[in-house]
N, C-alpha and C positions, 0 to 999 in steps of 0.2 A: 504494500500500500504506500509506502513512502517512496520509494523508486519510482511510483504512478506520479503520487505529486509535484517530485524533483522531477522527473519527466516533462508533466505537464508545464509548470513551473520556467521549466527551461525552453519549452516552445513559447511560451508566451512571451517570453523573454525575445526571444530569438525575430519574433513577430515584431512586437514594437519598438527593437534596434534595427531592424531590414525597413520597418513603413518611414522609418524619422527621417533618411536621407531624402525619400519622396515630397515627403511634405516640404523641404526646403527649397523646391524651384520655385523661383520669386513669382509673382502674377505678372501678367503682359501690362505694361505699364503703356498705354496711348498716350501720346504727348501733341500730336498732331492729329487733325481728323479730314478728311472731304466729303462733300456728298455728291450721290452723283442718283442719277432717276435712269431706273432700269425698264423702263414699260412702266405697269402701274406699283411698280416696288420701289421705294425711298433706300438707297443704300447708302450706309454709312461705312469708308475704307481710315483704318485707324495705323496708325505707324505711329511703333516704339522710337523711332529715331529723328530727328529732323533738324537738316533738311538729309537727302538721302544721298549717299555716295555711293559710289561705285564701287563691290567687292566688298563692303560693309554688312555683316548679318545682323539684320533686325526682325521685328514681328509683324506680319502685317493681318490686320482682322476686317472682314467684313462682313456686317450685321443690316441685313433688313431690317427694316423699319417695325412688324409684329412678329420676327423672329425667324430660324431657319425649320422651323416644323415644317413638313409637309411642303418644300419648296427643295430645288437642286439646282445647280448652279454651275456654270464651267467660265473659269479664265482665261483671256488669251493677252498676253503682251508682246506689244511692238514698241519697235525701237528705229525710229526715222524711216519708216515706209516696210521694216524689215519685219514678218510675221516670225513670232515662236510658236509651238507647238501650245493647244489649245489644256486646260487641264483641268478636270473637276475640282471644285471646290467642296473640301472637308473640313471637318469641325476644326478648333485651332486643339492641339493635343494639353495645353494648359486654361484656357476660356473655353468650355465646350458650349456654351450656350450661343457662340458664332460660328461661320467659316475664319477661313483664317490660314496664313505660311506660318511657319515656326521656325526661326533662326533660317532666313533666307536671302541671298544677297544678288543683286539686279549686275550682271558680270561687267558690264561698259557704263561708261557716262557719257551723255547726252541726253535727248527728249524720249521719254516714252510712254506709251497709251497701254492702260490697262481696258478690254474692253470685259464688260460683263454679259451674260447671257445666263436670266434667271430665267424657273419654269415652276408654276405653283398654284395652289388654284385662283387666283383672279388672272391666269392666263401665263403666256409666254413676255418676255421681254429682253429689250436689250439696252446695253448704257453702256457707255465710255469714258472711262479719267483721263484729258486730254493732258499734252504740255508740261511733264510730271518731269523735272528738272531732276536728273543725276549728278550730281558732282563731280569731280573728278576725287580717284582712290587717294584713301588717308593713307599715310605715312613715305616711306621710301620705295620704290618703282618695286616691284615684285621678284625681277631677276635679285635684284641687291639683297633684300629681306632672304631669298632660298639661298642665297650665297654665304648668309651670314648664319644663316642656322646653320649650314651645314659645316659652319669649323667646328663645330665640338664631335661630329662625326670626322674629318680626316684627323683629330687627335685622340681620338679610340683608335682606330686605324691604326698609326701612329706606335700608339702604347701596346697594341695586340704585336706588332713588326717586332717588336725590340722584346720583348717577352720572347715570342719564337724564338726566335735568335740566341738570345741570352739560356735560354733554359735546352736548346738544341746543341750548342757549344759546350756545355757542361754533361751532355748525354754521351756523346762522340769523344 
C-alpha cells in the first residue's frame, strides 16, 4: 500500500513538473492591429511586432469579427506582383480562440499583400491587407551572422585535430 502511494505520489509529481514548462509560453502579445473587410466578415490581423522586418519571427493573429466557429479560411501572400502558395488558416497554437502564424517570419523586405478568402455561413468572401511595408533585416547581412557562429565550430574542429594527434603519437 505504501509503494501504491509513493507511486502515485510520484506521478503526480512527475505531472505537474512536465505541465509547468507548458504553462510558461508567454501569451501572443498584439501591439499592432488592421482591419480589413473580407465579404461580409470584419477581420481583425494582429502583429506581435511592429513595424515588420524582414527575417524577423513574430505572431501574426487573425480574428473575425463573431469568431472563427463555423467559418474557414485560407491565406495567400504577395510580394510586389509575386504570388506564394495559398494556405489555410488555423487556430494560432497559443490564442486558440483565432487563426493565427506562430513565430513566422515574411523572408524579403518590400511591399506585400496578405489577401484573405473566408467561407462561413453569411457566405463566401474575400479581402486584402494592401501596402504592408517590410523593412529591411535587423542586424548584420546573414552570410556574416552564419560566418560568425560558425567559429566556435572550426575550434571544436580544431580541438578534436590536436587531440587525434596528440593521443595517436603517444599510441604509436
Amino acid at each position: 500500500m505504501r509503494r501504491t502511494l509513493l507511486g502515485l505520489a510520484g506521478t503526480v509529481a512527475l505531472l505537474f513538473g512536465l505541465a509547468a514548462p507548458a504553462l510558461a509560453f508567454e501569451p501572443v502579445n498584439v501591439v499592432h492591429t488592421e482591419k480589413v473587410q473580407a465579404g461580409p466578415y470584419d477581420l481583425t490581423i494582429g502583429f506581435s511586432t511592429w513595424p515588420v522586418k524582414a527575417m524577423q519571427s513574430l505572431d501574426f493573429t487573425f480574428a473575425p469579427e463573431n469568431g472563427i466557429e463555423g467559418k474557414k479560411g485560407t491565406l495567400t501572400l504577395f510580394r510586389e506582383g509575386v504570388e506564394a502558395d495559398d494556405s489555410p488558416l488555423a487556430r494560432h497554437p497559443r490564442k486558440r480562440e483565432v487563426w493565427g502564424l506562430d513565430i513566422f517570419a515574411l523572408p524579403e523586405q518590400g511591399t506585400w499583400t496578405m489577401k484573405f478568402d473566408v467561407e462561413g455561413p453569411a457566405g463566401a468572401g474575400s479581402g486584402e491587407l494592401k501596402s504592408l511595408q517590410v523593412m529591411e533585416q535587423p542586424g548584420p547581412p546573414m552570410g556574416l551572422s552564419w560566418a560568425i557562429s560558425t567559429i566556435p565550430l572550426f575550434g571544436l574542429i580544431a580541438l578534436i585535430v590536436v587531440a587525434w594527434r596528440r593521443t595517436r603519437a603517444t599510441v604509436d
